[in-house]
N, C-alpha and C positions, 0 to 999 in steps of 0.2 A: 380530847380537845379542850384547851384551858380556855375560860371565856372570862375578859376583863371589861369590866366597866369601872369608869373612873368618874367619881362625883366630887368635887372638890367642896362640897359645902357640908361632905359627908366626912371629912377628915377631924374636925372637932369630935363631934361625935361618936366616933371612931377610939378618939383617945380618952371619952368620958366613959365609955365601956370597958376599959381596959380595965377600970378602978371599981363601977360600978355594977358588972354584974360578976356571974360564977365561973368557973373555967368550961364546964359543961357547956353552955350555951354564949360562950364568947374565947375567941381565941386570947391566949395570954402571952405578955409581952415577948415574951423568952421564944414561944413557939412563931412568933412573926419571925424572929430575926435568924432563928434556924438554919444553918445552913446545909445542911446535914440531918437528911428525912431518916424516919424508924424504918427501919424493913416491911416492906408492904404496904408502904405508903406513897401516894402518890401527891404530891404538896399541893395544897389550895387550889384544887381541881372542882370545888363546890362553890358556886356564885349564889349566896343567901344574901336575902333582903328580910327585915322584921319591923313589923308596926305593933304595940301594944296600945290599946284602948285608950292609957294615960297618958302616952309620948313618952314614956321611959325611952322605946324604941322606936322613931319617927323615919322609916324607910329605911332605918341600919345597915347599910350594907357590912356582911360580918363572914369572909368567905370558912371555909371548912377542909378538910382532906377527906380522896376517900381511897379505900384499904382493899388488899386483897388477900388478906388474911380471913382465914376461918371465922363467920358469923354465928355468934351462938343468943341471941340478945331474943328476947320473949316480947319486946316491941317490935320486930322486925315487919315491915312493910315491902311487900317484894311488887314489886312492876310485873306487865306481864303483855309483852309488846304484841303477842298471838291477837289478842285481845284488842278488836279496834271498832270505836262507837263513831263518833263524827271528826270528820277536817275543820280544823278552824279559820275560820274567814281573820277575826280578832278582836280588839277591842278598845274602847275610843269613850266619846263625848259629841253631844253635839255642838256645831259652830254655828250659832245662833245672829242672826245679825245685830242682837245686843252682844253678844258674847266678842264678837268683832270689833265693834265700836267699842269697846274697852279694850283690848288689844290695841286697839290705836292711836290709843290717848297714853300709852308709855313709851318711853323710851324707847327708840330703836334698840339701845343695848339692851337694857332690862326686856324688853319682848321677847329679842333674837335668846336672851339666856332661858327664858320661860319658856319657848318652844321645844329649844333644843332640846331641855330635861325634859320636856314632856315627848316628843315625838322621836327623838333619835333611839337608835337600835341599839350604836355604838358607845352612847354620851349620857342617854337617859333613860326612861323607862318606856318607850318603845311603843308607845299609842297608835294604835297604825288602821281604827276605822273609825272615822266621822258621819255625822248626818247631817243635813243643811235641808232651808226650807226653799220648797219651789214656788215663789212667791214669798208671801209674808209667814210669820208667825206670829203666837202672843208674844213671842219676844225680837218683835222687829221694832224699829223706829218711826215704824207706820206701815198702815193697810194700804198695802198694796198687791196686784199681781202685776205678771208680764204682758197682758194684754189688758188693760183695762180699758181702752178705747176698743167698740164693737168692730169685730174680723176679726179673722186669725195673721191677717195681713198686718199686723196693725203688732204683734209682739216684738216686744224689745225688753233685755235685760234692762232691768232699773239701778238709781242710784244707791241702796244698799248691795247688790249686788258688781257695782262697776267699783263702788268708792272702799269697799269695808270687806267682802266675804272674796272676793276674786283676790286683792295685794294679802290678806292672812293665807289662802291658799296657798299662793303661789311660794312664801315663806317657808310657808309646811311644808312644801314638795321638793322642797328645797334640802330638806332636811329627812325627808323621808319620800322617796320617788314611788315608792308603792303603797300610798297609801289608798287606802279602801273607802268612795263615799256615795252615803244613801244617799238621794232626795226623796222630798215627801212635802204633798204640798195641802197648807191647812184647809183651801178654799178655791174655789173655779173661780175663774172672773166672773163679777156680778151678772154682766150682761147674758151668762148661759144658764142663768138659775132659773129655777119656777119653785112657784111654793109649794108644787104637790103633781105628782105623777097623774092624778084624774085631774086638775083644772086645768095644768100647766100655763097658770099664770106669771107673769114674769116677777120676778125676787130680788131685789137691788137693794141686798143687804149685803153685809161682812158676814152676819151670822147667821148659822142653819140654811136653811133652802133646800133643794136638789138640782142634781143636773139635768137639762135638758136632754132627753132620748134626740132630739134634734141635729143637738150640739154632740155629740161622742166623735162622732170621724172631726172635728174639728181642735176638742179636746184632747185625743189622740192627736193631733199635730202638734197641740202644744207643749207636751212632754217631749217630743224627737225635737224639738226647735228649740226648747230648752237645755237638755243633752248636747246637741251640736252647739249651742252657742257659750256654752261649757268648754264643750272642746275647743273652740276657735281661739281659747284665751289659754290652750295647753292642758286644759281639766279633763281626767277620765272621767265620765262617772257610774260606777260601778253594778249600780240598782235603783231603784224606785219603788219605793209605794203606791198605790194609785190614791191615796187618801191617810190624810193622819187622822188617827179616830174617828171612825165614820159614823160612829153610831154616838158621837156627840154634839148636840145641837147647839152648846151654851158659849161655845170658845170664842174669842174675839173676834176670830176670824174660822170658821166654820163651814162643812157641808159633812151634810146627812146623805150615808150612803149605804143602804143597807145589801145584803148580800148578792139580791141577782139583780141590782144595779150595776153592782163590781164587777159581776160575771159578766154582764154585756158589753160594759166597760171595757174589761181584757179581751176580750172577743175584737174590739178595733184596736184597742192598743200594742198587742204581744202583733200582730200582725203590720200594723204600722212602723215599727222599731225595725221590724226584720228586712222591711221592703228599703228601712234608710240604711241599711249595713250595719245596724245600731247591735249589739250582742248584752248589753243593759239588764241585767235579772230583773224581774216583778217578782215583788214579797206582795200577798194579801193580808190584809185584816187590820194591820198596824195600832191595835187596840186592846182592852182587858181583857183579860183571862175570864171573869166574867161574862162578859159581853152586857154588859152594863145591863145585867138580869134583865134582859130583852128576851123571853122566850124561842122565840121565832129566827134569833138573829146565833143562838147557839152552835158550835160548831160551824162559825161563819166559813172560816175559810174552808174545812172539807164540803161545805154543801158547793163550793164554788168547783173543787177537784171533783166531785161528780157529774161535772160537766164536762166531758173528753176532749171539745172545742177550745173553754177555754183553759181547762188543765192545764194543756200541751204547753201553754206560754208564762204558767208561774214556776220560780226557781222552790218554794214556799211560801212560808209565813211568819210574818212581825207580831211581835206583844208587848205589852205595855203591862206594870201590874199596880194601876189606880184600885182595884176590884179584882177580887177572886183570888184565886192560889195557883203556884207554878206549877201544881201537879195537874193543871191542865195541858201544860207541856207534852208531860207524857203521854196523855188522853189523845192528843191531836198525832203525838207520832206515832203512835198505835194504830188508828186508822188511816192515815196516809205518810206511813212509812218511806217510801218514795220522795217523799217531799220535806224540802227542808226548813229549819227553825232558826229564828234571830230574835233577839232583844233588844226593844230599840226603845225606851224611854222609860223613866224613871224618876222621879225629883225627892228632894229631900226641902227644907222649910219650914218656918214656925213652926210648925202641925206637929213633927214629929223631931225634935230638939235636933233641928239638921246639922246645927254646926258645932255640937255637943258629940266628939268622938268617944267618949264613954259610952254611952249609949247606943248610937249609930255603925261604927266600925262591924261591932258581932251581926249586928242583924240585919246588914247592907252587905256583908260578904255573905251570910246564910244565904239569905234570900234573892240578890239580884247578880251575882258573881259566882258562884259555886254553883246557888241551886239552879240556876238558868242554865249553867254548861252540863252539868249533869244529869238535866233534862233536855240534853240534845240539842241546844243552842250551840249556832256554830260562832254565834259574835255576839257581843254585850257592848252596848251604847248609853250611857246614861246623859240625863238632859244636862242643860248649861256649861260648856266646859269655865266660862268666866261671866260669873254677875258684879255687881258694882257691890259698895259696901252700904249702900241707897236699896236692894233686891231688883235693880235694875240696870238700861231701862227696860220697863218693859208695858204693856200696853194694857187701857180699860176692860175689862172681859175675861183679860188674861191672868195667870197667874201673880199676885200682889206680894206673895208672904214668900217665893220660895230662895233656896241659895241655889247659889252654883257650884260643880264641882272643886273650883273655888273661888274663893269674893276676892275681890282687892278694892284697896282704898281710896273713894274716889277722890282725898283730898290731894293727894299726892298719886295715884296710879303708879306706886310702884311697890308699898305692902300690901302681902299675899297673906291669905289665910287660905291653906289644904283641907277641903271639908271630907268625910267618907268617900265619896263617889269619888275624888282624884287617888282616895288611897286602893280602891277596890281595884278600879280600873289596873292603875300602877301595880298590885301586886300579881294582876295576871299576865298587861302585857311584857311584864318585866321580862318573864321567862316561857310563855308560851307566845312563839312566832306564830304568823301566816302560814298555815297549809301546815301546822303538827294535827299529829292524831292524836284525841282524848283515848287513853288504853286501860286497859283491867288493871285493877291489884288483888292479892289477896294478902292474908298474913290483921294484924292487929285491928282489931275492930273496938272502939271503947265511947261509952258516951259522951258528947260533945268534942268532937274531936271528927271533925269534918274535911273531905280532902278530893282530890281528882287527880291524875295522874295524863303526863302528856307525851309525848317524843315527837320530836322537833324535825323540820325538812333534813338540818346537818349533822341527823343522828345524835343531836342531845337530848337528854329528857328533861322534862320538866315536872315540880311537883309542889302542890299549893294545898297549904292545911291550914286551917284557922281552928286554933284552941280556944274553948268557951267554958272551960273550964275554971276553975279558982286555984288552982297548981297549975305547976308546969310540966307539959308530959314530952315524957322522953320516947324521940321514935328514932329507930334503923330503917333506912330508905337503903334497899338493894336491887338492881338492877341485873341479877344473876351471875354477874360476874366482879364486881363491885358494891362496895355498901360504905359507909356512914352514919354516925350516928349526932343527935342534935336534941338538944332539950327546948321545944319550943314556951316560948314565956306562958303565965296562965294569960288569958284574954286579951290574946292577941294573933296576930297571922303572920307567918314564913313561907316565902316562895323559894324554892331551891332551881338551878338549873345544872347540870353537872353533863 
C-alpha cells in the first residue's frame, strides 16, 4: 500500500536537501524522476519524515524504496509482528482554553491551515488525542466550574467552553472525526469543598481543599452532565480523570484527593455513567510518577485496583512526569497488568530551555514519546498545544514560565514557532494510527539509538527511532518480506511508515 502525504510548505525543503545532504539519507535528483525501477524494487513505497536537533531537517519529509531483494546488512532491524504489547489509543496536546483563545485570535485561513497540518490523517501529521479541562485550568481565562452557583441543578457549560473550546472542536472534528478526548477537571466547585475530612468545614477557595463525602453522588452527576452536554453540541467524549493531580494542593485552581478518596469517588461515579448509557473510560491518578514523595499515596492507582468495587469501573491510569521516572510505568503494569496506561501531561519552559530544540528534541523524544510508549502507554498527550508569545494567557497560581507545544505571536497571531512537544508529538502520530499494535523487534542493538516498532489497523507498519548519537547511523528496517535501508542523521529522529 503506497501512503502519500502532501505538505506543500515541505517542497522548498525538499529541494534544499537535494543539494544539502548525502545520497544515503536523501533521495537524489535523478532517482525522483526515475521512471523505470531496479529489479526488486518497489518505488517510494516508504513515507519518512526527519527532524534533527539543528533544523537541518524540520519534519522532512524524504520518501524511500523498499526491495525484495536478498538482505545481507549487519544493521538490519527486523519487525516481528508475533510480538504484540499494547493498542494505541494515540497522540495529541492538550486544548487548553488559553490554547483556544489563541486559536481564535488568527485568521480563519491561517487557523483552518494550522489545524489541518496538525490533525489531518491525509494533509498533516495526524494528531488524533486531546485533553480538555472540565471546568477551569491554570490555563483558562478564569476560575471557573460548571456549577458554581450551589446545586447540581444549577450546572451550565460556561463561556470559555460555549465561545473558544466548543467552535476549536468542532473545527478539529471537522478534520479528524475520530478524534480521541480526555477531560480532567482541576477543581470541584467551591461550594462541595471542606478543608479536611475530620472537620469538614466548608473551603471556598480555588485552591486545595477536598471533596465533600457529602457531595460524591452529586459530583458524580456532574461529570455525566458534563459528557452529555459535550455531546448535545456533537462532542464524544472519550474518558475522564476524576482529578488532574490530586496530590497537588498549590495549582490555581486545585483539589486534594488522595487515594481512597478516588476510590469512593469511582465507586459513584463508574456506576453513574453506566446508569446514563454513558461508555466514557476512567483513568486514575493523572499525576507523578513520583507521587509527589507522598509515602502513603505510592502506588496510587493500584491501591485503588485492589478494590474489586471500584476496579470494575477504571479503564487505567494517567501520569504526568513533574517527579520521578517512567520506569514507574513499568512497576504499575507489572502489578496491574490488566489495566491500562496513558500519558497525559507534560510542559516544557524557561526551566528547561523549552524552546531551545537543541537541547530539547533528544530528551522530549527519550523520555515523554518513546519512553512512555515503550512503557506501555497507549497515548501520549503533552500540555499546551498553543501559548501566546506573552507564555499565555494564562492564570496566578498557575504556571508563568511555560511554552506551548507551540507559541505564536501575539502581535500579529499568525507567526508560529514549533517547540519539542509539536515535533515529538508529530513524529509519532505521523505514522502510528489509532488502534496499531506496539510489536517486537530483534536484530541491531547499539547505544543511543532508541526505537519502537508499530503495525497499523491497514496493515502498515510503522517505525520511530531517534539517534543521540554524534554520527549518523545507518539501519535496515525489514519486515520479513521487505526491507530498506536509511542513514538516520546523528541527533536527530525518523518516523518511517511503509
Amino acid at each position: 500500500m503506497k501512503i502519500k502525504f502532501k505538505f506543500t510548505y515541505l517542497i522548498l525543503a525538499f529541494s534544499f536537501l537535494m543539494t544539502a545532504c548525502g545520497s544515503t539519507s536523501c533521495d537524489s535528483k535523478e532517482e525522483a524522476i526515475n521512471t523505470e525501477p531496479e529489479p526488486g524494487i518497489i518505488e517510494k513505497d516508504v513515507y519518512v519524515l526527519v527532524t534533527s536537533n539543528n533544523r537541518a531537517f524540520d519534519l522532512m519529509r524524504n520518501d524511500v524504496d523498499l526491495s525484495t531483494t536478498s538482505n545481507m546488512s549487519p544493521n538490519t532491524i527486523t519487525l516481528q509482528t508475533d510480538t504484540k504489547f499494547q493498542e494505541m489509543d494515540g497522540f495529541g496536546a492538550a486544548l487548553t482554553g488559553s490554547s483556544c483563545y489563541n486559536l481564535m485570535q488568527m485568521s480563519q485561513a491561517d487557523r483552518s491551515k494550522f489545524l489541518m497540518e496538525t490533525f489531518s490523517h491525509e494533509k498533516g501529521f495526524g494528531f488524533s488525542y486531546i485533553r480538555i479541562a472540565i471546568g477551569c485550568s491554570d490555563f483558562s481565562l478564569s476560575e471557573y466550574t460548571c456549577c458554581d452557583t450551589p446545586g447540581i441543578e444549577n450546572f451550565a457549560l460556561q463561556s470559555e467552553e460555549l465561545d473558544f473550546v466548543i467552535p476549536i472542536l468542532h473545527e478539529i472534528l471537522e478534520i479528524n472525526p475520530e478524534l480521541k478526548i480526555l477531560g480532567s477537571p482541576w477543581t470541584s466547585p467551591r461550594w462541595m469543598k471542606v478543608n479536611n475530612l475530620t472537620d469538614l468545614q466548608p473551603y471556598n477557595s480555588w485552591t486545595s481543599g477536598h471533596l465533600n463525602p457529602a457531595y460524591y453522588d452529586d459530583y458524580a452527576s456532574y461529570f455525566v452532565k458534563w459528557i452529555q452536554a459535550f455531546a448535545g453540541h456533537g462532542i464524544h467524549i472519550y474518558a475522564i480523570t476524576p482529578q488532574n493531580e490530586p496530590l497537588n494542593r498549590g495549582n490555581s485552581a486545585s483539589l486534594y484527593m488522595g487515594w481512597e478518596e478516588q476510590r469512593d469517588l469511582v465507586k459513584k461515579l463508574g456506576p453513574a455513567l453506566q446508569q446514563a448509557g454513558l461508555e466514557t473510560k476512567i483513568y486514575a491518578f493523572d499525576h507523578n510518577y513520583n507521587y509527589d514523595n507522598m509515602a502513603d499515596q505510592v502506588d496510587y492507582p493500584v491501591k485503588i485496583y485492589n478494590d474489586a468495587e471500584a476496579a470494575q469501573y477504571l479503564a487505567g491510569a494517567a501520569y504526568h512526569n513533574y517527579g520521578g521516572d517512567k520506569n514507574e510505568l513499568l512497576d504499575i503494569r507489572t502489578k496491574a497488568p490488566n489495566k491500562d496506561l496513558i500519558f497525559t501531561e507534560t510542559s516544557i519552559g524557561t526551566w528547561n530551555n523549552g524552546r531551545d530544540l537543541s537541547s530539547r528534541l533528544i530528551d522530549d523524544m527519550a523520555e515523554v514519546a518513546l519512553g512512555t510508549v515503550n512503557n506501555w502507554c497507549r497515548g501520549v498527550i503533552v500540555w499546551n498545544l498553543m501559548l501566546d508569545s506573552e507564555l499565555g494567557p494564562n492564570r496566578d497560581g498557575g504556571c508563568q514560565t511555560c511554552y506551548g507545544a507551540v507559541d505564536i505571536n501575539s502581535s500579529d497571531y499568525k507567526t508560529i514557532i514549533r517547540n519539542s512537544h509539536y515535533y515529538i508529538i508529530a513524529h509519532l502520530s505521523a505514522v502510528v494510527k489509532p488502534g496499531a499494535w506496539r510489536i517486537g523487534t530483534s536484530g541491531l542493538s547499539v547505544e543511543g539509538l532508541t526505537y519502537s516498532a508499530f503495525k497499523n489497523t491497514d496493515g502498515s507498519y510503522a517505525f520511530v527511532a531517534l539517534n543521540n548519537r554524534d554520527q549518523a547511523q545507518p539501519v535496515t528496517l525489514s519486515d520479513g518480506d521487505r526491507h530498506f535501508s536509511y542513514e538516520v542523521p546523528p541527533k536527530s529522529v525518523a518516523s518511517f511508515r511503509w
